[in-house]
C-alpha positions in Angstrom: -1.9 21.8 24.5 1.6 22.0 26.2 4.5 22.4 23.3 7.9 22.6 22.9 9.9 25.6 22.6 10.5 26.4 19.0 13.8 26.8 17.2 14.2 30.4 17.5 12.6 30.6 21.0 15.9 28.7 22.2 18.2 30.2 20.3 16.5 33.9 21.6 17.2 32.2 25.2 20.9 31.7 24.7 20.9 34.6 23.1 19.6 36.2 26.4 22.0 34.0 28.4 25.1 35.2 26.2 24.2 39.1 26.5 24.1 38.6 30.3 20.1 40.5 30.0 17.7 38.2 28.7 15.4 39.5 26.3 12.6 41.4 27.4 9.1 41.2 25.4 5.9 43.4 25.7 3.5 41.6 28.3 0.5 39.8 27.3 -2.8 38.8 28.3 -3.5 35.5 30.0 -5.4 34.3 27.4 -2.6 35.0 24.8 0.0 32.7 26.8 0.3 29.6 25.8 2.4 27.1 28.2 5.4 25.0 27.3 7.1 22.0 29.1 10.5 20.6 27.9 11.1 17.3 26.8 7.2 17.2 25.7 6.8 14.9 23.0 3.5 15.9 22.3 4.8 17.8 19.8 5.2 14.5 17.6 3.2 14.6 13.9 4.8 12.1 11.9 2.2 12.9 9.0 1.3 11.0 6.4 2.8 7.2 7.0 2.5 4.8 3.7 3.9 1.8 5.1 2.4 2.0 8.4 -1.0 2.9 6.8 -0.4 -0.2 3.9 0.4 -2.5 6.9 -3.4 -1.4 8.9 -5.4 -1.8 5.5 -3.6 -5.5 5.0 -4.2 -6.3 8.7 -8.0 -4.8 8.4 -8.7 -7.2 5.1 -6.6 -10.2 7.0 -8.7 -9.5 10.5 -12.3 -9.3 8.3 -11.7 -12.5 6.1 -10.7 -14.2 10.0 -13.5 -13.5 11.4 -16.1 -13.9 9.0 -14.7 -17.7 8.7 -15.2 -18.1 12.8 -18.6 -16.4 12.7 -20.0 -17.7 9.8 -21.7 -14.4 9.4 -21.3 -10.8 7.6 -17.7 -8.8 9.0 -16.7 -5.4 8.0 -13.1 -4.2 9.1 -12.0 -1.4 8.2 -8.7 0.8 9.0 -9.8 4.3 10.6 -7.3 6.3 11.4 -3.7 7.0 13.6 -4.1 8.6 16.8 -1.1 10.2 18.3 -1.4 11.1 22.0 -0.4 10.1 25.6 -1.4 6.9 26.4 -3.3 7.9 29.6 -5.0 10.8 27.8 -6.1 8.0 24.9 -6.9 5.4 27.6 -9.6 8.1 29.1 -11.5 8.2 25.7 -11.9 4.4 25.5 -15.4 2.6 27.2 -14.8 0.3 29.7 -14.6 -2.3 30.4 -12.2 -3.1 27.2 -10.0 -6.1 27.0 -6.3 -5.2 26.6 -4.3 -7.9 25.3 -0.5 -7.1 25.9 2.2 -8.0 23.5 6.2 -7.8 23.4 7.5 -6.1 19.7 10.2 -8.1 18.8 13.0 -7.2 18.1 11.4 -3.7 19.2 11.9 -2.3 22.4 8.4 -2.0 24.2 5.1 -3.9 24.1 2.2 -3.3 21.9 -1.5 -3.7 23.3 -4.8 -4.8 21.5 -7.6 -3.3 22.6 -11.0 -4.7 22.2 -14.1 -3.4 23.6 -16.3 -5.1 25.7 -19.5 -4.4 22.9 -17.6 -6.3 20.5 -16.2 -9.6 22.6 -20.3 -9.4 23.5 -21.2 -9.6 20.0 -18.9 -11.8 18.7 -19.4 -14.0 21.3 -23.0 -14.4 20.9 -22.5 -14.7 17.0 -20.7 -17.6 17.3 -22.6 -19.7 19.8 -25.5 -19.3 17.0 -27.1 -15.9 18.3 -28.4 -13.5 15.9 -26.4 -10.8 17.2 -29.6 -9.0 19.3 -29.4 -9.6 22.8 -29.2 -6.7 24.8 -26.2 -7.1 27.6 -25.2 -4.9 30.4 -21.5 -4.4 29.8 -20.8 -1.6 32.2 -19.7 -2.5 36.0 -19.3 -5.9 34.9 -16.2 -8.4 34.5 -15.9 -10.5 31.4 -16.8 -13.9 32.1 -14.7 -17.0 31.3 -16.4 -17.8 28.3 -15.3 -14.3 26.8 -12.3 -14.4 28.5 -11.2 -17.7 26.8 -13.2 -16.3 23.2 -10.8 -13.2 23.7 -7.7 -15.0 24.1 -8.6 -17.0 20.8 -9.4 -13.8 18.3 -6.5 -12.2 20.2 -4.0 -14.8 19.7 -4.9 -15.3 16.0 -5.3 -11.0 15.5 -1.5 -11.1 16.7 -0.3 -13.6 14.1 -1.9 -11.9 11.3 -0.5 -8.8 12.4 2.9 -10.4 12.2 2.2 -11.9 8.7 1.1 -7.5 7.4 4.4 -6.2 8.9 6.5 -8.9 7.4 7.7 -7.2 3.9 8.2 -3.7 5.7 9.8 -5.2 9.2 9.4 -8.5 10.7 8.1 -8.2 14.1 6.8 -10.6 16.4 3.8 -10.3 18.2 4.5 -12.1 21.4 1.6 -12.8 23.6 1.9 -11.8 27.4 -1.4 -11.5 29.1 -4.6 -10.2 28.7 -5.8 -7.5 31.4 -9.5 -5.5 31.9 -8.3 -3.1 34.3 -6.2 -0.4 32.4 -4.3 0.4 35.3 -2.5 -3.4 34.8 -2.0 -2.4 31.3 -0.3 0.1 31.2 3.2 -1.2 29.6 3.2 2.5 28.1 4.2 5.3 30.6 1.4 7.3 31.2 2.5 10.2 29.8 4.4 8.6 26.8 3.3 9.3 23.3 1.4 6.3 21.5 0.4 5.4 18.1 -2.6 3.9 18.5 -4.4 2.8 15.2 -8.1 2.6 15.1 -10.0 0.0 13.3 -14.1 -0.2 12.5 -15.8 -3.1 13.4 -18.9 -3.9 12.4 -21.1 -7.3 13.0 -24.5 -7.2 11.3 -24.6 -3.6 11.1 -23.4 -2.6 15.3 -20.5 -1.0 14.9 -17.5 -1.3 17.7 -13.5 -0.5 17.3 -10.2 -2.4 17.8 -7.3 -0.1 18.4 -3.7 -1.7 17.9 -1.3 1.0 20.3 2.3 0.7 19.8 4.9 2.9 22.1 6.1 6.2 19.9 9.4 4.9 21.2 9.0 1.5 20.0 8.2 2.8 16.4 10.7 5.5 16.3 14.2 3.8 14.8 11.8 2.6 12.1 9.7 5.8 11.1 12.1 6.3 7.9 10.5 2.5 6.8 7.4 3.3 8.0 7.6 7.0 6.2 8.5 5.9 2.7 6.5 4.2 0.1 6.9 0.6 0.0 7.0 -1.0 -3.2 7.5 -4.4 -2.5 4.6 -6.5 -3.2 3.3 -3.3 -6.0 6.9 -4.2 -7.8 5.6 -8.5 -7.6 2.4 -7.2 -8.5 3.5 -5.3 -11.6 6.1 -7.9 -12.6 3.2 -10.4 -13.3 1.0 -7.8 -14.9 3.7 -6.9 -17.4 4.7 -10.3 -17.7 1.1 -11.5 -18.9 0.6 -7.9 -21.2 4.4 -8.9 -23.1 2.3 -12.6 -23.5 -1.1 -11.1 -25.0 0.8 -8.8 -27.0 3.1 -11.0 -28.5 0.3 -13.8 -29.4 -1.8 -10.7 -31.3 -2.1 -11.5 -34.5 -0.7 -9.2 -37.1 -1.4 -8.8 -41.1 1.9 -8.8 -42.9 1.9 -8.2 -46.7 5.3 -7.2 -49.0 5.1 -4.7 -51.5 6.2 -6.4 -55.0 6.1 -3.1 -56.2 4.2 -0.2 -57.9 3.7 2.2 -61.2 1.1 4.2 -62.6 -0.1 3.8 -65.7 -3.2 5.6 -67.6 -6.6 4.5 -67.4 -6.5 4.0 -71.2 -3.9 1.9 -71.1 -5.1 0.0 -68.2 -8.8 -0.7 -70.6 -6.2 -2.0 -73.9 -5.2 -4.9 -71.4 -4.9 -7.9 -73.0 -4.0 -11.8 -71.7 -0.3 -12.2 -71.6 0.4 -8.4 -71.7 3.4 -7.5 -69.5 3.0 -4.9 -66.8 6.4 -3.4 -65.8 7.5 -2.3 -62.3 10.3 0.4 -61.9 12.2 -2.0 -59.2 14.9 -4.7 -60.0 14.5 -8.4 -59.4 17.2 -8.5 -56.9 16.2 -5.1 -55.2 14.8 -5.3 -51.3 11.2 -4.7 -50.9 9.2 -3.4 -48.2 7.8 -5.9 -45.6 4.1 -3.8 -43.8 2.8 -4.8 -40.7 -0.7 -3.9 -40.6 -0.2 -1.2 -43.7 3.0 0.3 -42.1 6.6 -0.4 -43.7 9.3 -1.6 -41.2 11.2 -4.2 -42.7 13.9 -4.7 -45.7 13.7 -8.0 -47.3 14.7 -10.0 -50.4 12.3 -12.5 -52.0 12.9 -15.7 -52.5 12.3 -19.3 -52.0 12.1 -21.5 -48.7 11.1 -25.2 -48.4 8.8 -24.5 -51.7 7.1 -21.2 -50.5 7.9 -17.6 -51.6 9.6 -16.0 -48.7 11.1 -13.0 -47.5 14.9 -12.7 -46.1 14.6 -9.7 -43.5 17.7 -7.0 -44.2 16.7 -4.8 -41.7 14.4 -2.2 -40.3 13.1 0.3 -42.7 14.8 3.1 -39.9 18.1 2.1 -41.6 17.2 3.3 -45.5 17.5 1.1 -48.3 20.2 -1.0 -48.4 21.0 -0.4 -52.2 20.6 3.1 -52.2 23.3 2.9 -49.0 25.8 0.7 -51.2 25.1 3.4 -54.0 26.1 6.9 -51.9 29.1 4.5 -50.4 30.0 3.9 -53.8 
C-alpha cells in the first residue's frame, strides 16, 4: 500500500538538501522497499468516530422500522462497519449490477451515493408484491427493470430523508436527490482515486442477507471530523434530564417513618417492677429544650414541641449537623 513520507523522512530530505549531499543509507532488498507517492491520502485513519458511528446506528434502526412497515414482513438492519479507501478500489469490491443513487450534501461540498445491491432491490421487490421472498432471479448481465427502477427510487428517496432526520443533532445536512445510475462509471461523483468513507450496513430479508453502503467524499466530511470525532451528548443529556427528573419524583413521594425523641433515662429493673399508676417518670431534658426529630431511626432535625391546629407538632430548628441549639447559646454565653 502506497504511503506518505513520514515526518522525519522529510525533514531527513531537507536535511540532505541543506548539506548540499543528501543522505546516503545502506541499500536494501526489493522486498524490503516499500513505495511512497505524495499527496496520497491513503494514509487517512480517522479512528474511532462516535458521532459518525451514533448517526449509522440511528439511520440502521430508522431504515429497519421503514422497511418492515412497506414490507409487511421481518427486516434486520444493522450498521457494519466504516470503510476508508479510494473510491475506485471500493467500487471493484461491490457485485454488480448495484443501484447507485446520487445525492448533493448540503451545505457540504461533494455528493454522497447510496448504494444498493441488485440482490436486495430483487428481494424487496418480490416481498412487497406478496412473494415469499424465494424466487430465484438472474441478477448478473441484466438491467433493472422499470418496476425496480421506480421501487428503488421510492426506498431511496425515503432512505435519504431518514438519513437527514440521524445527522440533524450532530450537523444538518440535506440529502438532495440527483439521479439514480447502474453503471458505476456514471456514478462516479468521487474522483477515482479520492479517499471515501463508505459505511456498510447488513441487510437481511427473511434470513438472505445483502448490504447498503452510504459513501460520502473524505473531502466532504473533512471540515466536520472534529464533530464527527467527539462524543455527542445531545440527545444522552434529554435522555438523562428525564431519567433524573422522574428518580427526584419517586424519591420524593417515598414514604418515610418519622418519630421525635421525648427523651430518655435509665432506671433499674427494680424500680421499673415497684411502678405504680400515677407514678412519675423523670426525663433529664427540659420542657422547653429541642428534641431530636429521626427519619427512619436516624437524627437529623432540631425541633421544639408544641401545638398546631389541635395536634402536637414539631417547629424544625435546624439540622442536627449544626449541634444543639442550647448548648450553642450556652458556650456563646
Amino acid at each position: 500500500m502506497e504511503k506518505v513520507l513520514s515526518q522525519d523522512e522529510v525533514n531527513a530530505l531537507l536535511s540532505g538538501l541543506d548539506d548540499g549531499e543528501p543522505a546516503v543509507h545502506e541499500t536494501v532488498g526489493d522486498d524490503e522497499v516499500t513505495p511512497y507517492r505524495l499527496g496520497s491520502k491513503e494514509h487517512v485513519n480517522w479512528g474511532h468516530l462516535p458521532s459518525l458511528q451514533m448517526i449509522a446506528e440511528k439511520f440502521a434502526r430508522a431504515l429497519q422500522e421503514d422497511l418492515a412497515q412497506s414490507l409487511m414482513d421481518e427486516v434486520v438492519v444493522a450498521f457494519e462497519a466504516f470503510v476508508y479507501k479510494p473510491f475506485q478500489e471500493f467500487v471493484d469490491t461491490l457485485p454488480m449490477p448495484s443501484s447507485f443513487t446520487i445525492c448533493r450534501l448540503e451545505p457540504l461540498q461533494g455528493n454522497g451515493i447510496l448504494i444498493m445491491d441488485a440482490e436486495l432491490v430483487t428481494h424487496m421487490v418480490d416481498l412487497f408484491f406478496g412473494g415469499k421472498n424465494q424466487t430465484h432471479v438472474k441478477i448478473e448481465g441484466r438491467d433493472f427493470t422499470a418496476i425496480e427502477r421506480h421501487f428503488i427510487h421510492r426506498v431511496a428517496t425515503s432512505a435519504l430523508g431518514l438519513l437527514r432526520d440521524a445527522w440533524e443533532k450532530v450537523h444538518p445536512i440535506t440529502f438532495e436527490f440527483q439521479r439514480s445510475e447502474i453503471n458505476p462509471q456514471f456514478a462516479m461523483v468521487i474522483g477515482a482515486a479520492d479517499m471515501a468513507v463508505c459505511c456498510r450496513f447488513r441487510v437481511e430479508l427473511n434470513h438472505h442477507p445483502s448490504s447498503v453502503y452510504m459513501v460520502f467524499p473524505y473531502s466532504a466530511l473533512e471540515p466536520i471530523k472534529e464533530k464527527l470525532a467527539s462524543i455527542f451528548k445531545g440527545e444522552g443529556m434529554v435522555a438523562d434530564r428525564i431519567w433524573l427528573k422522574r428518580l427526584r419524583e419517586r424519591v420524593l413521594e417515598t414514604p418515610v417513618r418519622l418519630a421525635v425523641d421525648l427523651g430518655h433515662t435509665e432506671v433499674s429493673l427494680g424500680d421499673v417492677a415497684r411502678w405504680e399508676v400515677g407514678d412519675v417518670v423523670v426525663f433529664p431534658n427540659k420542657v422547653n429544650d429541642p428534641l431530636e426529630l429521626l427519619v427512619e431511626d436516624v437524627p437529623k432535625l432540631w425541633g421544639y414541641p408544641g401545638r398546631h391546629d389541635g395536634y402536637l407538632s414539631l417547629q424544625v430548628y435546624g439540622n442536627v449537623d449544626m449541634g444543639n441549639p442550647d448548648e450553642e447559646e450556652e458556650d456563646g454565653g
